[in-house]
C-alpha positions as CSV (number, residue, x, y, z in Angstrom):
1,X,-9.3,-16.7,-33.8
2,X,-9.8,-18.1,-30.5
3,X,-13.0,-18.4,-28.2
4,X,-12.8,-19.0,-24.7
5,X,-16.2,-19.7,-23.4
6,X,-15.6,-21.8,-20.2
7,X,-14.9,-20.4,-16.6
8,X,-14.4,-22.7,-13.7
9,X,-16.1,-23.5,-10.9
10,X,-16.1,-26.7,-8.3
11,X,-13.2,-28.4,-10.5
12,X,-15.3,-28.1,-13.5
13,X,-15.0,-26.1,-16.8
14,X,-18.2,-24.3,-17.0
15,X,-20.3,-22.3,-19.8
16,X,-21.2,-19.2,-18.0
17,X,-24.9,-17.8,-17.9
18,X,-23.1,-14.4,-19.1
19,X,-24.2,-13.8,-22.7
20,X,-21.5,-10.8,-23.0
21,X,-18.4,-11.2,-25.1
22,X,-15.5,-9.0,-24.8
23,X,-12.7,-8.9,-27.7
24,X,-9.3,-9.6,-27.3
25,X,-6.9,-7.4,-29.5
26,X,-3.3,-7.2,-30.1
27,X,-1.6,-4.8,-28.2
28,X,1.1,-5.3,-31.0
29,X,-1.1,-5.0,-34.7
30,X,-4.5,-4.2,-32.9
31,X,-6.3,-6.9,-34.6
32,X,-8.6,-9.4,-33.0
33,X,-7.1,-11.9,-31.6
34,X,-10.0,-14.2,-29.8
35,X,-13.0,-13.2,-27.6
36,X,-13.9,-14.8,-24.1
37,X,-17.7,-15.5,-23.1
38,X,-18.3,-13.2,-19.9
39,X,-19.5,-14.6,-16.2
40,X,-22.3,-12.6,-14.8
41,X,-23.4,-12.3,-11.5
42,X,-25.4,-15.8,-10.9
43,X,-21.4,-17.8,-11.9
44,X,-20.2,-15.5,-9.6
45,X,-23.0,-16.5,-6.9
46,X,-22.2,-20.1,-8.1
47,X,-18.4,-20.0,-7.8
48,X,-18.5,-18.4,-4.1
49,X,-20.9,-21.2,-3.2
50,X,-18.7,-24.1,-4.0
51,X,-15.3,-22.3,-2.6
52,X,-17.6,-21.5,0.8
53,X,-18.6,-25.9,0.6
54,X,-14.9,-26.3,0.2
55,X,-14.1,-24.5,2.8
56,X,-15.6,-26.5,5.3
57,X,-13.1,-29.3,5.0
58,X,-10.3,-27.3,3.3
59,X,-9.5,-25.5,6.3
60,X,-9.1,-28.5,8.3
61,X,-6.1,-29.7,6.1
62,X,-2.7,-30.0,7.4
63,X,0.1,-27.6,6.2
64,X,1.6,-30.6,5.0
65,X,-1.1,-31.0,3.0
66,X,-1.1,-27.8,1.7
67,X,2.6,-28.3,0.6
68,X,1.5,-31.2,-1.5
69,X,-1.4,-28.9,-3.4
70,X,1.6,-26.1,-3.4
71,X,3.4,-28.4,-5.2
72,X,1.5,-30.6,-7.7
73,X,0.4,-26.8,-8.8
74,X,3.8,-25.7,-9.0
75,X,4.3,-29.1,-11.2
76,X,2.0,-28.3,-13.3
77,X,2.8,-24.8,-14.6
78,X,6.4,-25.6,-15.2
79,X,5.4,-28.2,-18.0
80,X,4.0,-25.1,-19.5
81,X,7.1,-22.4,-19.3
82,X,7.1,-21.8,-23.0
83,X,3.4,-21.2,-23.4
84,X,3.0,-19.2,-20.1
85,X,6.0,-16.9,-22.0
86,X,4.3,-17.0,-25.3
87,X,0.7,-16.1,-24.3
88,X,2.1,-13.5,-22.1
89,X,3.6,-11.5,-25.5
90,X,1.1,-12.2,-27.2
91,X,-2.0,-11.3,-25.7
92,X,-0.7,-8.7,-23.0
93,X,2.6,-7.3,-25.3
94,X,4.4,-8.2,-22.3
95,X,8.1,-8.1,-23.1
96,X,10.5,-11.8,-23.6
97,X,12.7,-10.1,-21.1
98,X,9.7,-9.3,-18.7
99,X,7.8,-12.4,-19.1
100,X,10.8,-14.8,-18.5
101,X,11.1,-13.1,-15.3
102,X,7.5,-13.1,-14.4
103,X,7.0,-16.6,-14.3
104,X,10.4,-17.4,-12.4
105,X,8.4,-15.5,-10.0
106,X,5.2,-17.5,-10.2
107,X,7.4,-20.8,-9.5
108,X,8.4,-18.8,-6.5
109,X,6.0,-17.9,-5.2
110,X,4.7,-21.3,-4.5
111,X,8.7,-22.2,-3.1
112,X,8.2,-19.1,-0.5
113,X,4.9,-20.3,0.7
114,X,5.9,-23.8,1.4
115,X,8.9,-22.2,2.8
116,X,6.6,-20.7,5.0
117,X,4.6,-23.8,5.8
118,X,7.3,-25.8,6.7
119,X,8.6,-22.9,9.6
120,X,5.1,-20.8,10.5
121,X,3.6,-22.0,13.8
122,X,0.0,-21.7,13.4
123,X,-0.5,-21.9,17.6
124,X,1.3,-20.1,19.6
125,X,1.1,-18.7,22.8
126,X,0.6,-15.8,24.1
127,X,0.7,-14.8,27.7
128,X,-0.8,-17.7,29.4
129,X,-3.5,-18.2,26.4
130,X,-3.2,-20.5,23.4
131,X,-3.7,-18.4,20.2
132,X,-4.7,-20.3,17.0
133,X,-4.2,-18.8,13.7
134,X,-7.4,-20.0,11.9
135,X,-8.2,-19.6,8.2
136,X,-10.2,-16.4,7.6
137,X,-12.7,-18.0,5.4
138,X,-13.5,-17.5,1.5
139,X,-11.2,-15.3,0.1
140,X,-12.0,-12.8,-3.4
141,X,-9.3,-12.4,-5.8
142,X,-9.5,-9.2,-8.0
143,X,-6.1,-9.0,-10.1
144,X,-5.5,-6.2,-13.0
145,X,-3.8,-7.4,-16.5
146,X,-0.3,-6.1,-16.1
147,X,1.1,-9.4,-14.6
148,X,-2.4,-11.3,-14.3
149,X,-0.8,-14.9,-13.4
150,X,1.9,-13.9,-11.7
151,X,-0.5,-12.2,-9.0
152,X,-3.0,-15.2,-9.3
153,X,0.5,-17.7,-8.4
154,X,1.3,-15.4,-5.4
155,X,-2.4,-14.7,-3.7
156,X,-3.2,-18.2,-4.5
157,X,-0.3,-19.6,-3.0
158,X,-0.3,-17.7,0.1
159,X,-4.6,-18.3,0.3
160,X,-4.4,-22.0,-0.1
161,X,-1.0,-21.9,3.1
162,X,-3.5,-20.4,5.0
163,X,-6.3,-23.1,4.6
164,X,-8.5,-20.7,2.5
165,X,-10.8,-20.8,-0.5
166,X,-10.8,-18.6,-3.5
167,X,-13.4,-17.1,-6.0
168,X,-10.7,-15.1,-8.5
169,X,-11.4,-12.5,-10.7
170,X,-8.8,-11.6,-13.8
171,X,-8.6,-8.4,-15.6
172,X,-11.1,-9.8,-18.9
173,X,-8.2,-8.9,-20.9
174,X,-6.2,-11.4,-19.8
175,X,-8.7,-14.6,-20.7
176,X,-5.9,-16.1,-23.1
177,X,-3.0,-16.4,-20.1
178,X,-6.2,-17.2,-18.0
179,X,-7.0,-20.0,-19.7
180,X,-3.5,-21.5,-19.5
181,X,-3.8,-20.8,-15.3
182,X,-6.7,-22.5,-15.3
183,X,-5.6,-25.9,-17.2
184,X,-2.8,-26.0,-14.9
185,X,-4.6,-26.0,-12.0
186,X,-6.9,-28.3,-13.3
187,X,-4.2,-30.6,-14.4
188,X,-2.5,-30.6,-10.7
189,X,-6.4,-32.3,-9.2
190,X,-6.8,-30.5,-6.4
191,X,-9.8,-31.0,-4.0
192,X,-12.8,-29.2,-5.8
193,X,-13.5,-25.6,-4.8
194,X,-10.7,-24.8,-3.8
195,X,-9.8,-22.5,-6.8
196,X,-12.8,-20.9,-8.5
197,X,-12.3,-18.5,-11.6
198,X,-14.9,-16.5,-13.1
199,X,-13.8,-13.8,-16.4
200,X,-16.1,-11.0,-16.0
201,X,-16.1,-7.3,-15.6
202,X,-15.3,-5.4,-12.2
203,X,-18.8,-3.6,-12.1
204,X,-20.7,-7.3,-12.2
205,X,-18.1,-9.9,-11.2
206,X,-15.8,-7.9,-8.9
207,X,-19.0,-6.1,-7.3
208,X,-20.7,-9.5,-6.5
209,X,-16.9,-10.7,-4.8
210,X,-17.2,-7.0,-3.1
211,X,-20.3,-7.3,-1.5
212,X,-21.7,-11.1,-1.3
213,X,-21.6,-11.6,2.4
214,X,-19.9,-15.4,2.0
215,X,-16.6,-13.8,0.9
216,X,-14.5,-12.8,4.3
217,X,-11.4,-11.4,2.7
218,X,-10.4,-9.4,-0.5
219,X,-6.9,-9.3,-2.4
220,X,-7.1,-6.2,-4.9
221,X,-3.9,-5.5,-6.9
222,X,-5.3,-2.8,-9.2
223,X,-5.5,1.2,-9.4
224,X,-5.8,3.3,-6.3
225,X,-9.8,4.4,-7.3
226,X,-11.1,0.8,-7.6
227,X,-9.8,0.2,-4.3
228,X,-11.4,3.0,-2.7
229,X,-14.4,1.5,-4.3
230,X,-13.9,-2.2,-3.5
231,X,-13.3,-0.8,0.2
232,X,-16.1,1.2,0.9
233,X,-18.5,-2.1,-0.4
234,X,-16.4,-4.4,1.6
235,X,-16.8,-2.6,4.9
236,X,-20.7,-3.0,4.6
237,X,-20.1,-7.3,5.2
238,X,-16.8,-6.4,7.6
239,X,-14.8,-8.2,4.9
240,X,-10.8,-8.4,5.5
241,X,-9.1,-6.2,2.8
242,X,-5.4,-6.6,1.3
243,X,-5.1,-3.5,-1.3
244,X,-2.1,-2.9,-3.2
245,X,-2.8,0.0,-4.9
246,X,-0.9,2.5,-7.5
247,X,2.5,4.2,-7.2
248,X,4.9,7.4,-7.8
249,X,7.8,5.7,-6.8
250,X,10.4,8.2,-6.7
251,X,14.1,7.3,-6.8
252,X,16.8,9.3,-5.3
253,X,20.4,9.5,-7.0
254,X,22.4,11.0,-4.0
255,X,26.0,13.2,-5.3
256,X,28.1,10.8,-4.4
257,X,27.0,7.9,-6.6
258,X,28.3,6.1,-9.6
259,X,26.1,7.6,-12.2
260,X,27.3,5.6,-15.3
261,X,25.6,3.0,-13.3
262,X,22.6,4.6,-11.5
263,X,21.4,6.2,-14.6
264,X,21.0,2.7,-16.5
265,X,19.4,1.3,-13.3
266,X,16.9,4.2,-12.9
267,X,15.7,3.9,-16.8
268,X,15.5,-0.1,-16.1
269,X,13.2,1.0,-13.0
270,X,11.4,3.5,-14.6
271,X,10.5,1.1,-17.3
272,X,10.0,-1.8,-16.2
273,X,6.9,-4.0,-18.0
274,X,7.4,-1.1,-20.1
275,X,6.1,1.1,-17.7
276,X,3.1,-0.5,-17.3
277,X,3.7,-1.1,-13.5
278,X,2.6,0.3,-9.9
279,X,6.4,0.1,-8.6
280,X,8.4,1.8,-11.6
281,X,10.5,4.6,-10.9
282,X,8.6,7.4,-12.5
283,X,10.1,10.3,-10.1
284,X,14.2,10.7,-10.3
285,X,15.5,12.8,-8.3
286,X,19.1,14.3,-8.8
287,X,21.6,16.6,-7.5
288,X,21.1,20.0,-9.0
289,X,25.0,20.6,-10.2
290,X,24.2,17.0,-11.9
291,X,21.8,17.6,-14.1
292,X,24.1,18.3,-17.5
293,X,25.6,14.6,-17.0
294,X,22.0,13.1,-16.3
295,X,20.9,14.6,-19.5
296,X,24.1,13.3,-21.4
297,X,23.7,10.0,-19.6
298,X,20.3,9.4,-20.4
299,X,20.8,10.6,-24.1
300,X,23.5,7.7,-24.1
301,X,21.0,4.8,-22.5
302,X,17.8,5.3,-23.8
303,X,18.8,4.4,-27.1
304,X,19.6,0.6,-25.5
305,X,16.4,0.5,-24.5
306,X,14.5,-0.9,-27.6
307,X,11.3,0.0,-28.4
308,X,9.7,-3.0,-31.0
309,X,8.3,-6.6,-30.7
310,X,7.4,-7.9,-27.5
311,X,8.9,-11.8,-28.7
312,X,12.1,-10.4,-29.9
313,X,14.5,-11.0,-26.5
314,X,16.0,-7.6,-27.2
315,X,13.0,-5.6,-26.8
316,X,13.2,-3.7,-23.3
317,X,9.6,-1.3,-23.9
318,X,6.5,-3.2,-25.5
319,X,2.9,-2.0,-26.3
320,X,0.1,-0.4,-23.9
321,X,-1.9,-3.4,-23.7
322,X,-5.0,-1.3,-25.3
323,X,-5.1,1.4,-27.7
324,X,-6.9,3.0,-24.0
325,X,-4.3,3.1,-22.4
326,X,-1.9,4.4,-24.9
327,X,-4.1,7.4,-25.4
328,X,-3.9,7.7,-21.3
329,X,0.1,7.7,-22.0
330,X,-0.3,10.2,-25.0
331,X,-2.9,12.4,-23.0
332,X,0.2,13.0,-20.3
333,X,3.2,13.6,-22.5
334,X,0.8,16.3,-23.8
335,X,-0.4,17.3,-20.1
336,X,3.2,17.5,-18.7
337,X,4.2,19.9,-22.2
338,X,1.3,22.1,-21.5
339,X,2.6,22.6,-17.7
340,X,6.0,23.9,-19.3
341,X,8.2,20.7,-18.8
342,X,10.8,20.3,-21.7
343,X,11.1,16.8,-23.4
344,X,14.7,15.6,-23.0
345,X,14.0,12.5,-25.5
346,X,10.9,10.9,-27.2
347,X,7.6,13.2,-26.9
348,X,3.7,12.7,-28.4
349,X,3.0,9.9,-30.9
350,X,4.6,6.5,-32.1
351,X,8.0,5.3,-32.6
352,X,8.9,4.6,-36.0
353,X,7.9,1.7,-37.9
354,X,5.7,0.7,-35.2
355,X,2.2,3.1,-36.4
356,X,0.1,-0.3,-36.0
357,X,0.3,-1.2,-32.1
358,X,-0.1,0.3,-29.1
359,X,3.8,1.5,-29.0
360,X,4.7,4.8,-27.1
361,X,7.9,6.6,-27.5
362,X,9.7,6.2,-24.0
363,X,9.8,9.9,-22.9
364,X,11.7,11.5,-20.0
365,X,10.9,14.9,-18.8
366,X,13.2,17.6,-17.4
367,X,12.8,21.2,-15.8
368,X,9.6,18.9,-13.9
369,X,8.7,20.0,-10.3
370,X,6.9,18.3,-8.2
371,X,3.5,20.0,-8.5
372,X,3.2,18.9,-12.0
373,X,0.1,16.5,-12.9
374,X,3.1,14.3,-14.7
375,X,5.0,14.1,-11.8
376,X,2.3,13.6,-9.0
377,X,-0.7,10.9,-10.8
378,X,0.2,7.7,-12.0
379,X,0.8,7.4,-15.6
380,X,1.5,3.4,-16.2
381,X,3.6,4.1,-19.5
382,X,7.6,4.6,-20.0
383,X,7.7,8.3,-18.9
384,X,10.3,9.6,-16.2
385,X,10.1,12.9,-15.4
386,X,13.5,14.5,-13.3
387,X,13.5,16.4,-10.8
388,X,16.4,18.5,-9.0
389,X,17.2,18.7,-5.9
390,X,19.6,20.9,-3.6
391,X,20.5,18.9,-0.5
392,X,19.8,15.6,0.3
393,X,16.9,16.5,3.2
394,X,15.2,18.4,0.5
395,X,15.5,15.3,-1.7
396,X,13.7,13.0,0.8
397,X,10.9,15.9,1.3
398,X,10.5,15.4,-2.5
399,X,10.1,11.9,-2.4
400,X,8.0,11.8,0.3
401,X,5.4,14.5,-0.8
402,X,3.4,12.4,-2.4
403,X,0.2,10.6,-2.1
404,X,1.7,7.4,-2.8
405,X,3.8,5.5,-0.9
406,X,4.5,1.7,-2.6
407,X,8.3,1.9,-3.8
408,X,11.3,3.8,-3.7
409,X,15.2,4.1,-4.8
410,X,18.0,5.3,-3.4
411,X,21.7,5.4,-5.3
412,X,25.0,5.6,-3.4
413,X,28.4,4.9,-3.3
414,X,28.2,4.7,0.5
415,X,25.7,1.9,1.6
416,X,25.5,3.4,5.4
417,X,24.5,6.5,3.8
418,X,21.9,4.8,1.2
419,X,20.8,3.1,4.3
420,X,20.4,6.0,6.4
421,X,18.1,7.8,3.3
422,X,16.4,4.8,2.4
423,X,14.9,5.0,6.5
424,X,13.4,8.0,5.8
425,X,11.8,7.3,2.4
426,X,7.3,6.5,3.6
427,X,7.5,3.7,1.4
428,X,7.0,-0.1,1.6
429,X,9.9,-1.2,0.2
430,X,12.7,0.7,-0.7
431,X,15.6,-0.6,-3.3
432,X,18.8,0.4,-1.9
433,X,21.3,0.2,-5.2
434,X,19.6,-2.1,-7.3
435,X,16.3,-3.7,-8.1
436,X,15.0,-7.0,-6.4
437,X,12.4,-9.1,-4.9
438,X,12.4,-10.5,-1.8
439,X,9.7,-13.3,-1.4
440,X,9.6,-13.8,2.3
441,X,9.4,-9.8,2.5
442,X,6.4,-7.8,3.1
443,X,5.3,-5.5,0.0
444,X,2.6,-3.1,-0.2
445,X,2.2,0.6,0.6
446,X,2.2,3.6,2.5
447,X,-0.7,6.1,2.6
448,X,-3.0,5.6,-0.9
449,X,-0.7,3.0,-2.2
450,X,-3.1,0.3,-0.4
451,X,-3.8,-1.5,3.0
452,X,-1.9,-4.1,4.2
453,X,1.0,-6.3,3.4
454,X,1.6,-9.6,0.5
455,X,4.0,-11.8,1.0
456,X,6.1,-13.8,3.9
457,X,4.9,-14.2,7.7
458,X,3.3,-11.1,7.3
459,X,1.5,-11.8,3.8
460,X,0.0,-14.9,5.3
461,X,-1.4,-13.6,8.8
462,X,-3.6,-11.3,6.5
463,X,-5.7,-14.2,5.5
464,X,-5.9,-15.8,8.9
465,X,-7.8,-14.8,12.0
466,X,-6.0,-15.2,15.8
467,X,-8.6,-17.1,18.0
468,X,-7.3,-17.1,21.7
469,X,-8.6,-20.1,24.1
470,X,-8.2,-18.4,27.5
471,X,-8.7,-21.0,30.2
472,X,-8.4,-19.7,34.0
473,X,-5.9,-21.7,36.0
């Protein structure tokens, strides 16, 4: 049983002035594994206070400066690969598959940003004016659980290129991987207050980040509703927001593709982090005179999609990471039976052998239209619902009637023709026959699926601020 009872603030491991404890369970048995000691709203106080004292000579530093913190941080969490994996499993029921490729992506993210560093001109000019691209200040750091340190490795990355400081904020659930983080970055010595982490909940820590004046920008990665909320406090102060919100993503299998391949791809996409992600292609879209081969396809892949123990390298679905959120999950495989949708495979309750963790049966709906609850609100677990189409225009007004707009996917055999569909998708980033990530690329979303772009030229400029010296000739 584990107790983590230190946050940290100025370089220092710190005993918070929070008395609250929150448990940490198993997503896989549901028994306690630990509990983490809460911050309240004075270590949040006390954390934005040393990151706005940093500040002051932080921003002044060099990018090749920058590059060397980039990299002694980078340093540090690859002499820790094996634990970032395990704690990943263990506490979050991550997949092996899924957490293997989450922290490739943490060690890239600090490559991209020194990429960036080494080619981003921070003065430029622009008509006959000098404009300097200064460091927007202290920046707030609100992440959820579903891939808690790979979004701390790619907003801290890109906030410390910039020249800023951070106060971050984990989902409480993920103290454990936290923890690990937060020895790393003590271990690569950077300046103090620069990095600032306080546990706590979002109604006390991530209100105080929200609304203390000394905090210029926010980074949210969480559900569509707590941005609203984090936006509507942050406008109060004028703060900077980056929100990358929830997601339907829909993904479009035009006639002419290879379905023994497509199919595969859009069950990988629909459950990805076994469904427990804002990008996952939840909406498929087919040709109408396809759907008997879909069905028949599907019937053949699911079954290589195991279900079971997030260690085992096998595994492609894990746990809900709370008994919560697998009653969400259960609450719309019920929803989308009551609207009249038929269950192709899987359906209400647990897989098998599996009755003691949070396991759901990876479900895909047919005979789903697009009005359905299951097909228009984000669900977060493995559950695909299809949806026909008739022509390919009327498949891109399907994808596009939506109130989301993060991700999308388009299948063909003819990349002109993906191309051409993929242009027409409101989305912020669209996968055109495949599944990637593109690190000098922007990502975020359309319409509710947040404000703003993360990542590359684009990423960065969100947490600077263009001052212009205009000096008459």
């Amino acid at each position: 049983m584990k107790t983590i009872d230190k946050i940290y603030i100025n370089g220092e491991f710190v005993t918070p002035k929070g008395t609250e404890y929150f448990d940490l369970i198993s997503p896989v048995t549901n028994e306690k594994l630990g509990k983490v000691l809460l911050g309240n709203t004075e270590d949040t106080q006390n954390a934005i206070e040393a990151a706005k004292n940093a500040f002051k000579t932080f921003s002044k530093t060099t990018p090749s400066e920058r590059i060397q913190y980039l990299e002694k941080i980078k340093s540090s969490v690859e002499k820790r690969k094996d634990d970032f994996i395990n704690i990943m499993t263990e506490e979050y029921g991550g997949t092996f598959q899924f957490a293997s490729v989450s922290y490739d992506y943490m060690l890239k993210s600090f490559d991209s940003a020194i990429n960036l560093l080494n080619s981003y001109s921070f003065i430029k000019t622009m008509g006959e004016s000098e404009v300097q691209m200064t460091p927007i200040g202290v920046v707030g750091i609100i992440i959820p659980w579903n891939s808690s340190n790979g979004f701390i490795c790619s907003k801290l990355s890109t906030a410390i290129a910039a020249g800023c400081t951070t106060v971050i904020k984990p989902s409480e659930m993920s103290a454990q991987q936290t923890q690990l983080m937060i020895e790393c970055l003590h271990d690569a010595q950077l300046p103090k207050g620069i990095v600032n982490i306080v546990n706590g909940l979002g109604e006390i820590v991530g209100a105080e980040i929200s609304r203390n004046p000394d905090i210029s920008k926010i980074s949210f990665t969480g559900s569509t509703n707590v941005g609203k909320i984090i936006a509507k406090e942050a406008i109060n102060t004028m703060k900077r927001v980056t929100l990358e919100l929830g997601g339907k993503s829909p993904n479009i299998i035009l006639d002419d593709a290879d379905f023994s391949k497509a199919i595969p791809l859009a069950i990988a996409a629909a459950f990805m982090n076994s469904g427990q992600a804002c990008i996952a292609g939840t909406r498929l879209l087919i040709p109408e005179n396809k759907l008997d081969e879909v069905k028949s396809l599907i019937k053949e892949t699911i079954p290589n999609f195991i279900v079971g123990d997030p260690k085992n390298p096998n595994t492609a679905v894990g746990p809900m990471v709370s008994e919560k959120q697998f009653n969400r999950v259960q609450d719309y495989i019920q929803t989308g039976i009551n609207e009249g949708a038929e269950i192709l495979i899987g359906g209400l309750g647990k897989p098998e052998g599996l009755e003691s963790g949070n396991f759901v049966k990876p479900t895909v709906f047919i005979n789903v239209n697009n009005q359905m609850r299951i097909a228009k609100e984000e669900i977060f677990g493995p559950v695909l619902s299809v949806i026909t189409y008739k022509t390919e225009e009327e498949a891109i007004e399907i994808a596009n009637d939506t109130t989301y707009g993060l991700q999308a996917y388009v299948s063909s055999s003819d990349s002109k023709r993906a191309h051409n569909v993929a242009s027409q998708i409101n989305a912020g980033r669209v996968q055109i026959n495949g599944i990637g990530h593109d690190p000098m690329a922007p990502f975020g979303g359309f319409k509710q699926s947040g404000i703003g772009r993360e990542f590359g030229t684009i990423g960065l400029e969100a947490y600077l601020e263009p001052r212009a010296l205009i000096q008459p000739k």
